[in-house]
N, C-alpha and C positions, 0 to 999 in steps of 0.2 A: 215310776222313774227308774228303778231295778232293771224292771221289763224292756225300756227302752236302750236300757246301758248294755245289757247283754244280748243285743243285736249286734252290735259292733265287735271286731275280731283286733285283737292288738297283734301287730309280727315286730320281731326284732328289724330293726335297721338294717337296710339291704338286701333283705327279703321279699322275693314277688310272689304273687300270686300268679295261678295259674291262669286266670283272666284280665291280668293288669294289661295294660295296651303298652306299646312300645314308641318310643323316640325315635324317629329316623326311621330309613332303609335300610336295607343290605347293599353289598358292591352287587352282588348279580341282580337285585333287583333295577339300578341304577344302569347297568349295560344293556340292559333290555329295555328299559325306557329311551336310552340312549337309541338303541339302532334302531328302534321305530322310528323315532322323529328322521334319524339321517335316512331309511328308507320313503319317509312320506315326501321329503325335501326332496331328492333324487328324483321322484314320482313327477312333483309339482316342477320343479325347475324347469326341467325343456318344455313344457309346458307352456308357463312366463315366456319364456326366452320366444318362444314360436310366433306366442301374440304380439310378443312388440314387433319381432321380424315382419308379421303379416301389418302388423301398423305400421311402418314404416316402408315398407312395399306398397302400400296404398297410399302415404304419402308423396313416394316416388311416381306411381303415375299420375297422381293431381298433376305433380309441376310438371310432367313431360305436356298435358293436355291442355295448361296451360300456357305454355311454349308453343305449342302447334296453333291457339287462339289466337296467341299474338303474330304468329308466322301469317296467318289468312288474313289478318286484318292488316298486315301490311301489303298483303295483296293487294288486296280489295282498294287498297290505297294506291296502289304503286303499279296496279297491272302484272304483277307478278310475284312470285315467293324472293325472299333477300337472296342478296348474293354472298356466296361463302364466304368471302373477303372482301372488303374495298380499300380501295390504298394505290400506292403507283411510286414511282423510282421518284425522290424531290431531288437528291443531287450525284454525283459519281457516290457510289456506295452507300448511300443516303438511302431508304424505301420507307412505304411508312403501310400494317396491313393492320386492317382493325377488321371485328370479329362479324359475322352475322347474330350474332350477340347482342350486339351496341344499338344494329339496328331495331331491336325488339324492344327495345327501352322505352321508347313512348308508349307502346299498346300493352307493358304491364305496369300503367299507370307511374313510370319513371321517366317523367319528361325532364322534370328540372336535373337530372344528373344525365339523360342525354345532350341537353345545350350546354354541361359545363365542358363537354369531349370535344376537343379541338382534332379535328378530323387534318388539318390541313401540317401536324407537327408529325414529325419521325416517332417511329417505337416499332422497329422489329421483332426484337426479343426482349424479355424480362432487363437486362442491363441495359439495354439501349432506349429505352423510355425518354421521350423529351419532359423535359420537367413542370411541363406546363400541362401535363396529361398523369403525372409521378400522384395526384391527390385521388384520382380514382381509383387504385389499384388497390387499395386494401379496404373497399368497401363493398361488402357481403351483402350478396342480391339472394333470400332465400331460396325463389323460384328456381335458380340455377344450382342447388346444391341438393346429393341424395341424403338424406339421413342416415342410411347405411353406411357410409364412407363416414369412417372413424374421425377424419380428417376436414371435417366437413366445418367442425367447429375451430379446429386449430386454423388454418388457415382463412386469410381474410378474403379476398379477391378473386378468392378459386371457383372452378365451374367442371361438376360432375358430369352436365350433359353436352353431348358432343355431335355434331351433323354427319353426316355421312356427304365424304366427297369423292366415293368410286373405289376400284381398286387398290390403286395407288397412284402418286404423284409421277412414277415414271409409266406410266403402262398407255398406250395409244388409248383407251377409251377414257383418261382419266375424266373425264370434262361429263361423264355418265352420270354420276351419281346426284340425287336428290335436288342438289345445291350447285351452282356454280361460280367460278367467280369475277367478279367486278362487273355484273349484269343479273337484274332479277329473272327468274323463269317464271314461263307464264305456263298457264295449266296443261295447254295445248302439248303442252314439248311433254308431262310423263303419260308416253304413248302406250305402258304397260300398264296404267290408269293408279292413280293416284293411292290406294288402298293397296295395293301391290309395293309399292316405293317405300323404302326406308329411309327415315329424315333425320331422325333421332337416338339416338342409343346412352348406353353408360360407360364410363371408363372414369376409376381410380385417381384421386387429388395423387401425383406426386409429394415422394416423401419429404421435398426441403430440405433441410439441411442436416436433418437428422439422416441416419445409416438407407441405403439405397437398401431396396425392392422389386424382385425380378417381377410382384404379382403389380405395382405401381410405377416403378420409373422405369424409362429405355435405356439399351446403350446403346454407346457411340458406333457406327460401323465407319472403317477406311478405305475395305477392300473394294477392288473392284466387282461388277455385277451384272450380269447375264443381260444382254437385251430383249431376250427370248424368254416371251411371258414373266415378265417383270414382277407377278405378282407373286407366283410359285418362287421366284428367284430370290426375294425376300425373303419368305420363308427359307426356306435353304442356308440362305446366308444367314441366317439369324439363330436358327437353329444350331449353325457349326460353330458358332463365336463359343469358344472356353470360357466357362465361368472365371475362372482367376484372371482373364484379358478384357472383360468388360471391363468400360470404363464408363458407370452409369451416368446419366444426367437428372435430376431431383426434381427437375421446376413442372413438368406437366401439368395440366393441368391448373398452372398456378395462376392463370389471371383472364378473366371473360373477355376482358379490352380486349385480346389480342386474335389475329386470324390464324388458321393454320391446324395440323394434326400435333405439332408439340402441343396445343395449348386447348384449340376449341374443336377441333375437327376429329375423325376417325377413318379408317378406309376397314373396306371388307376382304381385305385379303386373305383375313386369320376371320376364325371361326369366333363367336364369344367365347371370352376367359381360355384363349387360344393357349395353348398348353407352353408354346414358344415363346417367350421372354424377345418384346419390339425390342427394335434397334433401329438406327436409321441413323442417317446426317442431317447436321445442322444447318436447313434452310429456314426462310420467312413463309415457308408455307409445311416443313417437314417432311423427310423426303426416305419412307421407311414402310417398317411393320409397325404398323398403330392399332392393334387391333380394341373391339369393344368389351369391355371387363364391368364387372360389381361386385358386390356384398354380398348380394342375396344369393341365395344354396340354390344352384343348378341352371343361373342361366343370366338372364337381362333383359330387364323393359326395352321395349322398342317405339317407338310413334313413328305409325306413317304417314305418309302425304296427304293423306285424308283427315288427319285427324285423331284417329281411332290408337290405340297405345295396346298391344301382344304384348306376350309373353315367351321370350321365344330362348329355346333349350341351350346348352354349350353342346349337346351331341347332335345340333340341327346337322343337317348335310349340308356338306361347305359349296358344293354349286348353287344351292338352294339360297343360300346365305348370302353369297355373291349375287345369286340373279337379282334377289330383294334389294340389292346397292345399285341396281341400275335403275332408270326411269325410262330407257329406250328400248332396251335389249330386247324386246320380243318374247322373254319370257313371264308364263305365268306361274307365279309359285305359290303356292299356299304352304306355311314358316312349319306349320302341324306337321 
C-alpha cells in the first residue's frame, strides 16, 4: 500500500509539470491554420465556379439544339424553316409581329400554349400588348432561357436565344440572314449550305426596371445615319453616342411572343460581346446595333442551319462573323 502511494507526486496548486498537456492553441498557431484553409478555399473555388460555368454551357447548347429540332420539324412540316416574324398592319398605326419563337411552340411539345396565342390581336412592343395575348407574357419557356444570364430567373417571359436576321434592318441585303420574314425559307435558298449559316446565337435578358446596362440594354439613337454601308454606320453612330446622353431602353429581351431584334432577333454587324454598347430606334422590327452577347468567358454559342451548335470566340474576325449571317453571300467560312 506504501509502495503504491509513493508512486504518485503531490505539486502545490497551479503547478505544471513539465509533460502536462496544454488547453487550447496559440494566436500563431490559429493564423496558420487560418491561412491554410483560406489558401485551399482560393485553390478550390475557381475550380467550383469553372464546373458549374462548364455545366451550364452545356446546358446552353442542349436548348440551342433543341431549338434547331424544333426549327426542322417545322420544316419538314411547313416546306420550309419559320419565318423571322409573322404579323401585318391590322389598322392605321395598328401592326401586330409575333416571334419565330411562337412558331416553335408545338415541336417543343407546347401545343396547348400555342392555341391560346391569338395571332390575329395587335402587340408591337412590350406596352402595346392586346389583352387578349397580356396572359402569355410572363410565362417561362425553359428551352428559351441560358442559365448563364443572371436574369434568367428574374424575369418571366424572357428569351436569351435570338435568330440571326442579317446585317441590319437598313442595309440592302437585310432579307440575307438565316430567317426571313412573313415567309418560311426552304433549304434550297441557304446557297452557302446550311452548316455554314448562322441561325442562332445569345444576347443578354435586358435589365427591366432595375438600373440600365451598356453590357444588356441599348440606347435610344435620333441622329441621322449614313446610307453608305449601313452596317459600319451603326457602328460609328453607336460608338460616338456619349455615355451621360444615352438614353437606355430595359425591356430587350423581355418577351418570346414578340418579333424583331428589340426582343427576339439579333444582326451581325457587331462582332460577339461587340465592345460597342447597341443602340438603335424604336421599330416593330428594331432598327440598330443588336449585336450577339453572353455569360460565358470569351465568346457565344452559335447553332447553325444544320443543326450542329460552335463555339465561336469574341475575337472571331468580323467579315468572317458577318459572312456566317448570310445564307447566300457566296462565302465559305469556317468561325475557327
Amino acid at each position: 500500500m506504501n509502495a503504491l502511494i509513493s508512486l504518485g507526486t503531490v505539486r502545490p496548486r497551479g503547478q505544471r509539470g513539465r509533460n502536462d498537456r496544454r488547453d487550447g492553441v496559440t494566436l500563431v498557431e490559429l493564423l496558420v491554420t487560418v491561412g491554410i484553409i483560406s489558401l485551399l478555399v482560393g485553390l478550390i473555388l475557381p475550380a467550383v465556379q469553372a464546373a458549374r460555368e462548364a455545366s451550364r454551357r452545356a446546358a446552353c447548347v442542349h436548348n440551342l439544339r433543341q431549338l434547331m429540332l424544333a426549327a426542322h420539324a417545322y420544316a419538314a412540316t411547313w416546306d420550309g424553316m419559320p419565318p423571322s416574324l409573322t404579323g401585318g398592319q391590322l389598322a392605321r398605326g395598328i401592326g401586330n409581329s409575333f416571334s419565330l419563337h411562337c412558331r416553335l411552340l408545338p415541336y417543343l411539345d407546347l401545343q396547348p400554349l400555342y392555341a391560346s396565342i391569338n395571332f390575329g390581336l395587335p402587340g408591337v412592343t412590350l406596352p402595346m400588348i392586346a389583352p387578349g395575348n397580356a396572359s402569355v407574357l410572363d410565362i417561362k419557356i425553359a428551352t428559351f432561357l441560358c442559365p448563364s444570364d443572371p436574369a434568367a430567373d428574374a424575369n418571366g417571359g424572357a428569351v436569351s436565344y435570338r435568330i440571326n436576321v442579317g446585317p441590319c434592318s437598313d442595309c440592302p441585303d437585310t432579307r440575307t440572314g438565316a430567317f426571313v420574314s412573313f415567309r418560311a425559307t426552304r433549304f434550297a435558298e441557304y446557297a452557302d449550305g446550311t452548316s455554314n449559316t448562322l441561325a442562332f446565337s445569345e444576347k443578354p435578358i435586358g435589365s427591366g426596371r432595375s438600373a440600365s446596362s451598356a453590357f444588356r440594354d441599348w440606347a435610344m439613337y435620333e441622329g441621322l445615319l449614313e446610307r453608305k454601308d449601313p452596317a459600319d454606320a451603326w457602328r460609328s453612330a453607336c460608338a460616338a453616342q456619349r455615355s451621360a446622353r444615352r438614353v437606355w431602353a430595359t425591356d430587350g429581351g423581355g418577351s418570346w411572343l414578340l418579333g424583331g431584334a428589340i426582343y427576339t432577333a439579333f444582326f451581325v454587324a457587331g462582332p460577339p460581346n461587340d465592345p460597342i454598347p447597341d443602340c438603335g430606334k424604336m421599330s416593330f422590327v428594331g432598327t440598330g446595333l443588336f449585336s450577339a452577347r453572353s455569360y460565358h468567358p470569351g465568346g457565344v454559342n452559335a447553332a447553325m442551319a444544320d443543326g450542329s451548335v460552335r463555339w465561336c470566340e469574341s475575337s472571331i474576325n468580323l467579315a468572317a462573323w458577318r459572312a456566317m449571317g448570310s445564307r447566300a453571300g457566296g462565302e465559305i467560312v469556317d468561325p475557327r
